[in-house]
C-alpha positions in Angstrom: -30.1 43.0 25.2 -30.2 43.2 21.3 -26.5 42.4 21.3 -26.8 39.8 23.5 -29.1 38.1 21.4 -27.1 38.8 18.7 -24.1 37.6 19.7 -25.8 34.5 20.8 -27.2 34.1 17.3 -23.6 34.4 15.7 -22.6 31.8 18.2 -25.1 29.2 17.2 -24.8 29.8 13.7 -20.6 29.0 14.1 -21.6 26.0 16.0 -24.2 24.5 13.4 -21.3 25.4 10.7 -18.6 23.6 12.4 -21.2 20.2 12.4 -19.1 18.0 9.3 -21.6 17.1 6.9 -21.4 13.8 5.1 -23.3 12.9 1.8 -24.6 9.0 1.8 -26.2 7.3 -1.2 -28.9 5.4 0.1 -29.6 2.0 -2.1 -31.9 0.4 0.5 -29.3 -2.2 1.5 -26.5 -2.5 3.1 -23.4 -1.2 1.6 -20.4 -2.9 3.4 -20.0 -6.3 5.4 -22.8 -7.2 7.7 -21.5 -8.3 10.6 -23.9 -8.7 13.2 -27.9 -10.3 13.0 -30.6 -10.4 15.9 -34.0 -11.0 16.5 -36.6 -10.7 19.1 -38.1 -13.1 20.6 -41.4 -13.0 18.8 -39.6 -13.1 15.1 -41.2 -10.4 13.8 -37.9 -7.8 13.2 -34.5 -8.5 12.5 -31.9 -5.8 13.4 -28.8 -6.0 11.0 -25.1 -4.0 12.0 -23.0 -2.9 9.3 -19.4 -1.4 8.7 -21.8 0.9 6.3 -22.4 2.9 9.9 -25.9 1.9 9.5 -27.6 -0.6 11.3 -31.5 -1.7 9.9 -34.5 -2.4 10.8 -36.2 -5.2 8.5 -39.6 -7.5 8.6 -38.3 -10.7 9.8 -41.6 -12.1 7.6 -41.1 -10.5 4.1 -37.8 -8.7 4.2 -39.1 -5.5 4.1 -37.0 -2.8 5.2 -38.7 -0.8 7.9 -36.3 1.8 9.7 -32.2 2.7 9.3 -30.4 3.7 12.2 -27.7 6.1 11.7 -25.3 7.0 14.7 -23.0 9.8 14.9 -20.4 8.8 12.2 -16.8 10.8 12.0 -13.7 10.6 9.2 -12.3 6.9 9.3 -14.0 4.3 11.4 -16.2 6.2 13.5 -20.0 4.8 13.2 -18.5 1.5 11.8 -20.9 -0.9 13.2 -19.8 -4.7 14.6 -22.0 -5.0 17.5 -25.9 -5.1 17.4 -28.8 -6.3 19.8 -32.4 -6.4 19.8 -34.5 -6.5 23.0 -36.9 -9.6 23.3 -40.2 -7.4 23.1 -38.2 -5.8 19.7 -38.7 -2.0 21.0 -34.7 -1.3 21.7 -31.9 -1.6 19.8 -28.3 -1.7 21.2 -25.1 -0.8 18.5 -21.7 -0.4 19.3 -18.3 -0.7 17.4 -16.1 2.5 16.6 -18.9 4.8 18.3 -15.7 7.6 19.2 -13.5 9.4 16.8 -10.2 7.7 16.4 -7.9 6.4 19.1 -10.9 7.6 21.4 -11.1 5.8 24.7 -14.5 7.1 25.0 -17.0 4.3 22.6 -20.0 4.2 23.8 -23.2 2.0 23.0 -25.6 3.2 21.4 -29.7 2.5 22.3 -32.3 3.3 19.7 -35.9 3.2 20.0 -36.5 0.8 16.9 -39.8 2.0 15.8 -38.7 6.0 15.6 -35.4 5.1 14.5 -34.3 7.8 17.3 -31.1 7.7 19.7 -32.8 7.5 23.3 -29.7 7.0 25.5 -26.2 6.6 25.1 -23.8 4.5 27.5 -20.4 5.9 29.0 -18.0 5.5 27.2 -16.1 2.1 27.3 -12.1 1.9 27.4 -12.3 0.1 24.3 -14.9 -1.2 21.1 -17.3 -3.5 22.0 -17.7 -6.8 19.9 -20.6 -8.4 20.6 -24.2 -7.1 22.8 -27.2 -9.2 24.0 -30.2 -8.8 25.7 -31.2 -11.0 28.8 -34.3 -12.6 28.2 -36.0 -11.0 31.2 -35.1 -7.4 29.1 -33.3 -6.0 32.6 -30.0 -6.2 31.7 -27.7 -5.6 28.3 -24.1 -7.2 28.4 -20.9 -5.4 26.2 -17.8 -7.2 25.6 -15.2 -5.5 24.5 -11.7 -5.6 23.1 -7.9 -6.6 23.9 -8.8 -8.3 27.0 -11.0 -5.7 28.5 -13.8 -7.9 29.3 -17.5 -7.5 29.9 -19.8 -4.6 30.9 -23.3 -5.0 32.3 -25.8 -2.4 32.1 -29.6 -2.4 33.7 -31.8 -1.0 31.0 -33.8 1.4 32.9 -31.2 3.6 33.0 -28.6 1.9 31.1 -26.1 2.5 34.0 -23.3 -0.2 34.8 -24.2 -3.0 37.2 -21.8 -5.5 36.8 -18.2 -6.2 35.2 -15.5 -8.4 34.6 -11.9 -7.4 33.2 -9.9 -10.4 34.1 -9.9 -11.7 29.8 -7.0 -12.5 28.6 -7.7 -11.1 24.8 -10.5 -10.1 22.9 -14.7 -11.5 23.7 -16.3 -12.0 20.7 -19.2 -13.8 22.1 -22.2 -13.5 25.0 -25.3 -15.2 25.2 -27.9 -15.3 28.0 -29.5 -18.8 29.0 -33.5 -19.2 30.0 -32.6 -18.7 33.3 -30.2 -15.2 32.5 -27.3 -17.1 33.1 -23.9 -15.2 31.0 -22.1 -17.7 28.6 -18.9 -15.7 27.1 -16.3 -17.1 24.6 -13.0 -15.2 24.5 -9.8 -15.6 22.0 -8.2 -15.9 25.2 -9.4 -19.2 24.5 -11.6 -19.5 27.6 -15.5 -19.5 27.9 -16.8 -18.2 31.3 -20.2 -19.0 33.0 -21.8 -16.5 35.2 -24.7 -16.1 37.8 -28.0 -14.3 37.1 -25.9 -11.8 39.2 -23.2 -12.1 36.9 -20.7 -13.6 39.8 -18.1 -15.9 38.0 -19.7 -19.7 38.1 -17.1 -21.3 35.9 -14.6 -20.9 32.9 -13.3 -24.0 31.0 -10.8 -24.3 27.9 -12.9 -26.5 25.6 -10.6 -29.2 23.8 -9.5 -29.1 20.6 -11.3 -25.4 20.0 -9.8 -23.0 18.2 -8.8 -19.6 20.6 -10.9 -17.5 18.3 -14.4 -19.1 19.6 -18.0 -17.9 19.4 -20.8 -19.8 21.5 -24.2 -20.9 21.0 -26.6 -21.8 23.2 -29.1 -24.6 21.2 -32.4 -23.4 20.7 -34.6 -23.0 24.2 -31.4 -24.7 26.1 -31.7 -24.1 30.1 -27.9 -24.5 31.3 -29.2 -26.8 34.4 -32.0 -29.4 32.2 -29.6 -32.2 32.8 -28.5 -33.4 36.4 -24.8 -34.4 35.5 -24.4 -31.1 33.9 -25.3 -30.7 30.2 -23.4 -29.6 27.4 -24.5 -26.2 27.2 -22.9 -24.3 24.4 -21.7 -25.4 20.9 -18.2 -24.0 20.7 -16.9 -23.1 17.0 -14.3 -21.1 15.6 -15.4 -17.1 15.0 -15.8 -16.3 12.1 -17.5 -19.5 11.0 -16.5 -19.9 7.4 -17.1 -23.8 8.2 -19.2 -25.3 11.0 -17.9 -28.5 12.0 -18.2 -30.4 15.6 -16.5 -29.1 18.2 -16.3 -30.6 21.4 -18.6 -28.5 24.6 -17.6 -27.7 28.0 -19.8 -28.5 30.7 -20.0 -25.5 32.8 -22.9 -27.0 34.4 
C-alpha cells in the first residue's frame, strides 16, 4: 500500500515537472496589439483581447483595470488572443484565437467567469481559429467564426454545446453581430454578408457593391433588421481592418 502511494506520489510529481513554466512581466497594460473590444450591455466593463495571450477586464467608467484573463499559453502563438466577447449581463467572457499548440486542429473557445477571472468551460475544439465571438442579446446563444472558409459555430450557453452551423464560406469570417431580434449578420472575405434566422436558418446573403472582400459589419446603434417595411439598410459595410472609415454602400437583407 506504502508503495502504491509512493509510486503515485513520484507520478504526480513527474507530471507537475513536465507543466512548461513561462515568466510574464506584468506592466498593467497590454503588451502587444489589441485586437478585439466589447462591452455589456449596461456599460459598465469592457473586455479587451490581446496577441499578449491576455485578455482584461477594465471599468468601462474610469479605466480601471479590474481582472486579467490568462488561458493556457504554449511556445509560438498558442494563447495569442483575436477573438473576445462579453455577455450582455457582463458575467461571461468568451476568447478564442490560437487556443491549441501549433498546427493543432483542436482550438477551442475559451469561457471565463469575469469577476473570478477563472476558466469555467471550455468548447470542443474547432477545425480551425476563430476570428470574431458575440453574444446574442437574449444571452442563450454565443456565435464563432472561424478561418479559411470554415464558417460559423453556434453554441447555447448553458452548456456551451453546438446548436447550430454553417460551413458553406467561401474564405475567412471576420465579422458577426446579433440584431434586437437575435437575428445573425456575418461578413466574410469571401465577400458575402449572410443573414440568418433567430434559428440561425440562412435568410439571405448579398455581395454589397463597391465593398471591399475584406468586410466587417455593423449594426447602427439599437437597429431592429425589420423597423422599415421596404427593408432597411441594416448593416454598415466597411473594409476590416478599418484604418479609414468612409461610406460604403449597405445591403438590404431585409
Amino acid at each position: 500500500m506504502q508503495v502504491a502511494v509512493l509510486l503515485l506520489l513520484v507520478a504526480g510529481c513527474a507530471a507537475a515537472q513536465s507543466v512548461k513554466p513561462y515568466l510574464r512581466i506584468e506592466t498593467g497594460a497590454h503588451a502587444a496589439v489589441v485586437e478585439r473590444i466589447d462591452a455589456d450591455a449596461a456599460e459598465r466593463f469592457l473586455v479587451s483581447a490581446s496577441l499578449d495571450k491576455t485578455a482584461r477586464v477594465w471599468d468601462l467608467r474610469s479605466g480601471e483595470l479590474l481582472k486579467i484573463l490568462r488561458p493556457p499559453i504554449g511556445d509560438g502563438k498558442e494563447g495569442m488572443l483575436y477573438a473576445v466577447a462579453l455577455s450582455r449581463d457582463g458575467r461571461t467572457v468568451a476568447v478564442g484565437r490560437f487556443t491549441g499548440a501549433d498546427s493543432s486542429v483542436n482550438t477551442p473557445v475559451y469561457i471565463f467567469d469575469r469577476e473570478s477571472g477563472a476558466i469555467r468551460k471550455t468548447t470542443k475544439g474547432l477545425p480551425e481559429v476563430t476570428l470574431h465571438l458575440a453574444y446574442s442579446k437574449d444571452g442563450r446563444y454565443l456565435a464563432a467564426t472561424l478561418h479559411s472558409g470554415n464558417g460559423i459555430r453556434i453554441f447555447e450557453t448553458a452548456g456551451y454545446s453546438e446548436v447550430a452551423r454553417d460551413v458553406e464560406y467561401g474564405d475567412d469570417c471576420y465579422s458577426v453581430e446579433f440584431d434586437r431580434s437575435d437575428r445573425l449578420l456575418t461578413a466574410s472575405v469571401d465577400g458575402l454578408v449572410r443573414l440568418y434566422s433567430p434559428d440561425f436558418h440562412l435568410l439571405r446573403k448579398q455581395n454589397p457593391p463597391n465593398a471591399s472582400r475584406r468586410m466587417a459589419t455593423t449594426l447602427r446603434p439599437h437597429q431592429n433588421t425589420s423597423t422599415e417595411p421596404n427593408g432597411p439598410d441594416i448593416a454598415s459595410v466597411f473594409p476590416f481592418p478599418a484604418r479609414r472609415c468612409k461610406s460604403t454602400p449597405r445591403p438590404n437583407l431585409a
